[in-house]
Steps between C-alpha positions, in 0.01 A plus 500: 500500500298387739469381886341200593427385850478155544423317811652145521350252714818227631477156693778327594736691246251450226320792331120377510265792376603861379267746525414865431361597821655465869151437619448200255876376577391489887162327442672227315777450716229484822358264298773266390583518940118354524631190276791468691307466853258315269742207434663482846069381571456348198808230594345439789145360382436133489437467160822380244602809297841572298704746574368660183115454569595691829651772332262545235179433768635781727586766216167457347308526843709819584388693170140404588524545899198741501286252332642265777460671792107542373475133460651485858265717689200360335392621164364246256712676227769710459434859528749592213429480112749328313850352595821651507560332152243708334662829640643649200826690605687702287768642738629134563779361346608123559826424579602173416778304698871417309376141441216642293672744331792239407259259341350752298 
């Protein structure tokens, strides 16, 4: 038999991410507390978004905030190569919510 370690990453109740590592578990939940502070901004911007464009605008920034911040101080392109889509991770496992896993 064996012993697995398994590092679950929870929001509001809701198991988001598990992971293998405690380092990887702690990067992701830093960055899912970007998004947050993200969309408290993001609501505030004069231009018409959903609730859902918000969300999905401020996730998506905080997986690429180093390519960001470059942008930010200056650089004509982001210093990174790649987006956090082409990352292939093996350790991750997605955890879908109970709506998902109902319809399925």
């Amino acid at each position: 038999m064996a012993v697995v370690v398994k590092y679950v990453v929870e929001r509001n109740g809701v198991e988001r991410m598990t992971f293998t590592t405690k380092k990887e578990a702690d990067a992701y939940d830093k960055m899912l507390d970007i998004a947050e502070s993200l969309e408290v901004m993001l609501e505030k911007v004069d231009v018409p978004l959903s609730e859902q464009q918000v969300e999905s605008l401020a996730l998506e920034i905080a997986k690429s905030k180093d390519d960001f911040m470059a942008v930010l101080k200056g650089a004509k392109e982001p210093t990174t190569k790649g987006t956090a889509k082409a990352k292939k991770a093996d350790n991750v496992a997605l955890i879908k919510d109970n709506d998902e896993q109902q319809a399925s």
